[in-house]
LORO-481949 format. One record per residue (C-alpha): x, y, z; chain. Coordinates in Angstrom, 1 decimal. Layout:
REM LORO-481949
<atom c1="X" c2="Y" c3="Z" cadena="A"/>
...
END
This chain:
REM LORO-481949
<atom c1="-39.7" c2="-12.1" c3="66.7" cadena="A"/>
<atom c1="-36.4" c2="-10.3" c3="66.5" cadena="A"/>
<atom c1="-35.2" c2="-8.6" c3="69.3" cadena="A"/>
<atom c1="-34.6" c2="-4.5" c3="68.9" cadena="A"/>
<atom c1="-31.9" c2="-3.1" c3="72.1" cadena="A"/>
<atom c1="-29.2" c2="-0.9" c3="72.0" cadena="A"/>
<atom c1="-25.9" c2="-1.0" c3="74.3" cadena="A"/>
<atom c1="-23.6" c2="1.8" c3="75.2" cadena="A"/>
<atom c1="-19.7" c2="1.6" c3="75.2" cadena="A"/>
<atom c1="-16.5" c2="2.8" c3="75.4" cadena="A"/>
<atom c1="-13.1" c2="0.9" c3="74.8" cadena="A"/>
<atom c1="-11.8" c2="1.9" c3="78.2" cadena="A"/>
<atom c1="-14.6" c2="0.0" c3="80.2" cadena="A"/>
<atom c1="-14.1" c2="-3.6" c3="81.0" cadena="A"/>
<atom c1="-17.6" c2="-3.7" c3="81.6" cadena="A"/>
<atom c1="-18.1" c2="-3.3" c3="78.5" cadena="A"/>
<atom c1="-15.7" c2="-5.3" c3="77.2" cadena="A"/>
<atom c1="-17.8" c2="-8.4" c3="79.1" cadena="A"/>
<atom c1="-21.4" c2="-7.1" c3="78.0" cadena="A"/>
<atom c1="-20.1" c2="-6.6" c3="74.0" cadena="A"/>
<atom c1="-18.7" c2="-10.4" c3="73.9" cadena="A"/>
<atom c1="-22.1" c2="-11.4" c3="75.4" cadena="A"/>
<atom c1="-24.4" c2="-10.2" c3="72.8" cadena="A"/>
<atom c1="-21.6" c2="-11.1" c3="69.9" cadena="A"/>
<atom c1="-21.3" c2="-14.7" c3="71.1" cadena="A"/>
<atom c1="-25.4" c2="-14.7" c3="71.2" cadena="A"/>
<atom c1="-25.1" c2="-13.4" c3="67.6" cadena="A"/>
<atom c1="-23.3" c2="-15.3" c3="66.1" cadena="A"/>
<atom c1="-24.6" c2="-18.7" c3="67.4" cadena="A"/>
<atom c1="-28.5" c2="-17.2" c3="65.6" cadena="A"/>
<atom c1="-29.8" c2="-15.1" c3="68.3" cadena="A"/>
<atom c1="-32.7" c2="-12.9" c3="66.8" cadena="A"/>
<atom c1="-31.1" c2="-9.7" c3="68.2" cadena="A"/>
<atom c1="-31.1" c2="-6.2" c3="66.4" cadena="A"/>
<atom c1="-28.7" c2="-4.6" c3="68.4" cadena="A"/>
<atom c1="-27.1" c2="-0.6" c3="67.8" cadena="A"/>
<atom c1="-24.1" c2="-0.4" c3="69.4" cadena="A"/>
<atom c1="-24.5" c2="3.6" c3="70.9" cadena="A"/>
<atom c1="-20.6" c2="5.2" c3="71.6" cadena="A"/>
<atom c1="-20.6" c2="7.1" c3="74.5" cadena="A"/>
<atom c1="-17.8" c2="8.9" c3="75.9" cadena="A"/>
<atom c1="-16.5" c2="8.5" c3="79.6" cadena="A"/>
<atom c1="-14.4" c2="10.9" c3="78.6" cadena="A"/>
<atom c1="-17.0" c2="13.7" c3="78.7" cadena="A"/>
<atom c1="-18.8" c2="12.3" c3="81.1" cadena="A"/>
<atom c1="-16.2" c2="12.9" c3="83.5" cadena="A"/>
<atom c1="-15.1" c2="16.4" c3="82.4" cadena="A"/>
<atom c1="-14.6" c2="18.9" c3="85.4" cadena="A"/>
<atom c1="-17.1" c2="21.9" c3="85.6" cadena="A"/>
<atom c1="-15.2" c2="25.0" c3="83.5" cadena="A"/>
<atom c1="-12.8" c2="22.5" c3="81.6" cadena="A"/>
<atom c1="-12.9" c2="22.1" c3="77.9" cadena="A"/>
<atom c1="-15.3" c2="19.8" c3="76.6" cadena="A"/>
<atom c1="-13.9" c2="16.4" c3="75.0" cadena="A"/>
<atom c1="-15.9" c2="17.6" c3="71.9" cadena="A"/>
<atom c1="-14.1" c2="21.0" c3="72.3" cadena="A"/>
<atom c1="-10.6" c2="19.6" c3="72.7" cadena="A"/>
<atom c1="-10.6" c2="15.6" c3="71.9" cadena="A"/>
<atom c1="-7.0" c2="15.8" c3="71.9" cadena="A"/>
<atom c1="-7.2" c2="15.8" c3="76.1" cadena="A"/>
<atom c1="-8.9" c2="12.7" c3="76.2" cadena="A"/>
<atom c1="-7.3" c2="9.1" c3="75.5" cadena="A"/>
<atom c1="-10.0" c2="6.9" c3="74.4" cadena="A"/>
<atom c1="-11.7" c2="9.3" c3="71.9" cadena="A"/>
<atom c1="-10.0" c2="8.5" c3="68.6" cadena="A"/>
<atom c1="-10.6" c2="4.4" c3="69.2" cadena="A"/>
<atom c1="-14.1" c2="5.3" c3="70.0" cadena="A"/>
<atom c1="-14.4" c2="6.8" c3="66.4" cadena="A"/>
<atom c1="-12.8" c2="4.6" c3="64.7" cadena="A"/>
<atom c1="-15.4" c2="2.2" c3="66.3" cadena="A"/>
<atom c1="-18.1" c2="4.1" c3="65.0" cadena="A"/>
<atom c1="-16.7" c2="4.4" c3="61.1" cadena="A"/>
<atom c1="-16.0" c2="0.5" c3="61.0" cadena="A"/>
<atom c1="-19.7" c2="0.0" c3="62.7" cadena="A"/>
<atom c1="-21.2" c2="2.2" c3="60.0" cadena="A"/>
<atom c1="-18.8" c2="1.3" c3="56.5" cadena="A"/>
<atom c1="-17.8" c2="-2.0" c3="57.3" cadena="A"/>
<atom c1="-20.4" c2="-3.2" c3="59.2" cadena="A"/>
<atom c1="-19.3" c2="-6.9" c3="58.4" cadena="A"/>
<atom c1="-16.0" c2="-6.6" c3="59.3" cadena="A"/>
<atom c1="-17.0" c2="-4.7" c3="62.7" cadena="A"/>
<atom c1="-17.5" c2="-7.7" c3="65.4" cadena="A"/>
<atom c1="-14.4" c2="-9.0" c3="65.0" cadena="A"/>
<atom c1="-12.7" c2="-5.2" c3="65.2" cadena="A"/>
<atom c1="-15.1" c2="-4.8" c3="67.8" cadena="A"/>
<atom c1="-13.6" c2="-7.3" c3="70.0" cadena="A"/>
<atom c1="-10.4" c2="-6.7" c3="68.9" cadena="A"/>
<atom c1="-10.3" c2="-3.3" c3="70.1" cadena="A"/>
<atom c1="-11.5" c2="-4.1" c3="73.7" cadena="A"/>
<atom c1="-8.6" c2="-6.5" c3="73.4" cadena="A"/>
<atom c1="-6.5" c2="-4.0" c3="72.6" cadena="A"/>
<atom c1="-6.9" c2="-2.2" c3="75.8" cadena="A"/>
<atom c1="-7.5" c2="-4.8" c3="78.4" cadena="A"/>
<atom c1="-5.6" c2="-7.6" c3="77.0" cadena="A"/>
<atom c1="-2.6" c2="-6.9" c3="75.1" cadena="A"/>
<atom c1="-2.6" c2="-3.6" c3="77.8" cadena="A"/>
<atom c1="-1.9" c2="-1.3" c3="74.7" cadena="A"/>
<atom c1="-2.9" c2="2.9" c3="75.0" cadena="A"/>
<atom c1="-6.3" c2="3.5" c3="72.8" cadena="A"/>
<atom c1="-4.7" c2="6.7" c3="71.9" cadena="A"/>
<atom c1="-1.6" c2="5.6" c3="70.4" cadena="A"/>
<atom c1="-2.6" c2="5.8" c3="66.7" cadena="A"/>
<atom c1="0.4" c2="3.5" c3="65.5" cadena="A"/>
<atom c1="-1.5" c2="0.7" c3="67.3" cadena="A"/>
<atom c1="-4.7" c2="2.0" c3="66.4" cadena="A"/>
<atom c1="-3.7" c2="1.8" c3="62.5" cadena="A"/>
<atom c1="-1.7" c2="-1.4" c3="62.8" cadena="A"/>
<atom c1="-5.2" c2="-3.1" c3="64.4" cadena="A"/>
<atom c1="-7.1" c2="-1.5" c3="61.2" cadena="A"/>
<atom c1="-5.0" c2="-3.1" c3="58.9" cadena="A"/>
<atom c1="-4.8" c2="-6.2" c3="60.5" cadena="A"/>
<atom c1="-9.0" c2="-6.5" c3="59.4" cadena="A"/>
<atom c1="-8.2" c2="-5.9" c3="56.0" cadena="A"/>
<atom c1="-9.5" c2="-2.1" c3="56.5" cadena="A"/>
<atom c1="-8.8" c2="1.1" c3="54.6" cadena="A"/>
<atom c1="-6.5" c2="2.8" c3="57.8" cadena="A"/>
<atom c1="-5.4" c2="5.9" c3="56.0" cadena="A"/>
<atom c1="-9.3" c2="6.6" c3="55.3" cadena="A"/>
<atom c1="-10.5" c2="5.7" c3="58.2" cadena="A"/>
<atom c1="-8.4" c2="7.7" c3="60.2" cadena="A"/>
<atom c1="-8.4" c2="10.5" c3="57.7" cadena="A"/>
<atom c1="-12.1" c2="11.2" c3="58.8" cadena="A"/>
<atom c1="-11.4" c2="11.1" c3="62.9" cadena="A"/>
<atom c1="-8.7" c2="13.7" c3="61.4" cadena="A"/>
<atom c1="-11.7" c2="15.8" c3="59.6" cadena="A"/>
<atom c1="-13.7" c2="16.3" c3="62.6" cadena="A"/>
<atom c1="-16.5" c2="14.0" c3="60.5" cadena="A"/>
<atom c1="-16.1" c2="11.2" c3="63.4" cadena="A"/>
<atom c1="-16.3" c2="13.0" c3="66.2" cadena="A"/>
<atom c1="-19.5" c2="14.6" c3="65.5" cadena="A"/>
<atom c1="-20.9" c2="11.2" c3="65.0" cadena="A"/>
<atom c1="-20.1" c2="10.1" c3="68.5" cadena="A"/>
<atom c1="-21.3" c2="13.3" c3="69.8" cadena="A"/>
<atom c1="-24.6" c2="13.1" c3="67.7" cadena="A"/>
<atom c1="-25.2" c2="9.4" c3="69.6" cadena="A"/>
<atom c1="-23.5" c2="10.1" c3="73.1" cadena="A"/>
<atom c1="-25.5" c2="13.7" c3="73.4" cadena="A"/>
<atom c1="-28.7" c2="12.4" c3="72.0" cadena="A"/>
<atom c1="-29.3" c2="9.0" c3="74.1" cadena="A"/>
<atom c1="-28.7" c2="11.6" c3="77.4" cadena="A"/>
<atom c1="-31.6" c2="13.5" c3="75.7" cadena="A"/>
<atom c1="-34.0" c2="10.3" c3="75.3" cadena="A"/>
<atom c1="-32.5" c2="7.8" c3="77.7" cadena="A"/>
<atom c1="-30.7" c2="10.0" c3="80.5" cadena="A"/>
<atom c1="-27.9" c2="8.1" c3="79.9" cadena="A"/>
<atom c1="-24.8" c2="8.7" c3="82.2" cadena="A"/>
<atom c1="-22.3" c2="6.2" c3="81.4" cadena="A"/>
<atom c1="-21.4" c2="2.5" c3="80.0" cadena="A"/>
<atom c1="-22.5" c2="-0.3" c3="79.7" cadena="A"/>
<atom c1="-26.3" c2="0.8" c3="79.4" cadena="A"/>
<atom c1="-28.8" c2="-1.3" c3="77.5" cadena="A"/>
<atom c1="-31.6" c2="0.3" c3="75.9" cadena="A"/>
<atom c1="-34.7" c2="-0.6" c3="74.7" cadena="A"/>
<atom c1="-37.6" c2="1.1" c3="74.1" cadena="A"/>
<atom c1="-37.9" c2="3.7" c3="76.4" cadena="A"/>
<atom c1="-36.2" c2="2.2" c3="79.1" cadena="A"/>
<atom c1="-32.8" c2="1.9" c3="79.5" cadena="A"/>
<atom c1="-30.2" c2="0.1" c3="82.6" cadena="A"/>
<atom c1="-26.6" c2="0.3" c3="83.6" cadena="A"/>
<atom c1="-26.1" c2="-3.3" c3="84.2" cadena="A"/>
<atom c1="-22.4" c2="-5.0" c3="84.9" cadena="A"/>
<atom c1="-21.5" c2="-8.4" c3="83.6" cadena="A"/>
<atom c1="-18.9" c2="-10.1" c3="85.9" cadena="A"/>
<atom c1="-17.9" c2="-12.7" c3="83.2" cadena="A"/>
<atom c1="-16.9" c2="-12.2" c3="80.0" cadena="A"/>
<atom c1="-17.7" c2="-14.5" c3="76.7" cadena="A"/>
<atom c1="-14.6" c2="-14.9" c3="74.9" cadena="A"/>
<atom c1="-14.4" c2="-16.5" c3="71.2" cadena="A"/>
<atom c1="-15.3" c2="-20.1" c3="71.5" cadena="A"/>
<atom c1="-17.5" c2="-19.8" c3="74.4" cadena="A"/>
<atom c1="-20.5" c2="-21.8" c3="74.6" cadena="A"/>
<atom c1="-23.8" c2="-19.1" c3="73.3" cadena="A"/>
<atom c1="-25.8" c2="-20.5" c3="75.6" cadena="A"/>
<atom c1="-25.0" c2="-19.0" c3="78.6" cadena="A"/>
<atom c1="-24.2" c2="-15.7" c3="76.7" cadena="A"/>
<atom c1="-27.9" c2="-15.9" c3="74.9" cadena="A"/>
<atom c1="-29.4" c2="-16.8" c3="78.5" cadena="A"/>
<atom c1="-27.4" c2="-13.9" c3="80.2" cadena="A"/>
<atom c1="-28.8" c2="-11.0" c3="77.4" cadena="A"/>
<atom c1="-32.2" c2="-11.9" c3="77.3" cadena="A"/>
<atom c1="-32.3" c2="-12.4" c3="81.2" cadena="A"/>
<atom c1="-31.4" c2="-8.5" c3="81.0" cadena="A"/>
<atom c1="-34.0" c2="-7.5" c3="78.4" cadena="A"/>
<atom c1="-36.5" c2="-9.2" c3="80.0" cadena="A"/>
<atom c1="-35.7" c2="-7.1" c3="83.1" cadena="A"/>
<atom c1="-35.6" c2="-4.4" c3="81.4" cadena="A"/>
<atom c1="-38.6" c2="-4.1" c3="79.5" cadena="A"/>
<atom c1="-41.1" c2="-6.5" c3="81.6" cadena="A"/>
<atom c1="-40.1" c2="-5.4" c3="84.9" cadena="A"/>
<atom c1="-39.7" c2="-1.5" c3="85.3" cadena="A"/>
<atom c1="-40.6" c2="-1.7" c3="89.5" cadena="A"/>
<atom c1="-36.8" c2="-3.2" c3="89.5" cadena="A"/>
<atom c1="-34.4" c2="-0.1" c3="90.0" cadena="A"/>
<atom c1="-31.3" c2="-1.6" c3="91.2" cadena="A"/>
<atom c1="-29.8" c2="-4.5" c3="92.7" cadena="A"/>
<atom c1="-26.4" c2="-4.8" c3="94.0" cadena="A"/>
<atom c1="-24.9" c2="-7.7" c3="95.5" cadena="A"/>
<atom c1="-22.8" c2="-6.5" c3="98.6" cadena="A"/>
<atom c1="-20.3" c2="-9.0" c3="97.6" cadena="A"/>
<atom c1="-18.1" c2="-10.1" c3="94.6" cadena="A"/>
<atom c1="-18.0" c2="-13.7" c3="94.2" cadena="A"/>
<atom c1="-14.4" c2="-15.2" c3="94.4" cadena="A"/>
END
């Protein structure tokens, strides 16, 4: 029986760079997984008490437009949005490019074979943004979300940090073992809160 989470995310977070390219790899190698990815913006999470909301003034914050762009390939090109997915994670933490410079931002568009005038045209519109605040405000309402990457499922829902990351080519197994470790955790175990290790492995 199919699988139904959700995960939070934000381009700037490598955490959730290492979390996404778990669950991909899992999905592409078969895993029965229905998964939403759920933007959510660090941006506004972080705003200073009497400061202009990101919402207000998205221009102040520098990993706003990538997240809607994320969330107009997710919901009109949904086939084409794993690969952007990854790409734009890549974007920031590999190739160490700024997720608010819009020439890169259109350039990685194009590259997928995606409509980058009218895609950007609606982040222009103010269309975009409300969809990210729609998903980022309501997932606080029903989840008391605070930040990324969270899995959801059900009612429940974990911040949870992946030390390794799954990059293309990577064996699934390991990836599908990881995800459903966390699931499992998450919906069979609520007397878990948290657990830190005091350490980083080398």
């Amino acid at each position: 029986m199919a699988v139904d989470f959700a995960l939070t995310w934000d381009y700037r977070c490598p955490f959730a760079r290492n979390a996404t390219e778990h669950i991909l790899t899992g999905v592409d190698a078969g895993a029965d997984w229905r998964v939403k990815f759920v933007p959510f913006s660090l941006g506004q999470v972080h705003v200073e008490e009497g400061a202009p909301s990101v919402w207000d003034k998205p221009e102040q914050d520098t990993g706003i437009v990538a997240l809607q762009v994320g969330v107009i390939v997710r919901d009109e090109h949904p086939d084409a949005f794993p690969s952007f997915h990854r790409a734009m994670f890549a974007l920031r933490h590999d190739r160490a490019r700024k997720l608010h410079d819009r020439n890169e931002i259109y350039r990685l568009i194009t590259e997928h074979d995606l409509p980058a005038d009218d895609i950007l045209a609606r982040v222009d519109s103010g269309e975009a943004l409300q969809r990210v605040r729609d998903e980022h405000e309501s997932y606080i309402d029903s989840h008391s979300v605070w930040g990324v990457p969270t899995f959801i499922a059900g009612d429940r829902a974990a911040f949870v940090r992946l030390m390794n990351r799954a990059e293309p080519g990577s064996d699934p197994t390991e990836s599908i073992r990881t995800v459903e470790k966390i699931i499992e955790m998450l919906t069979e175990w609520p007397d878990l809160n948290e657990f830190k290790h005091t350490t980083i492995p080398n």
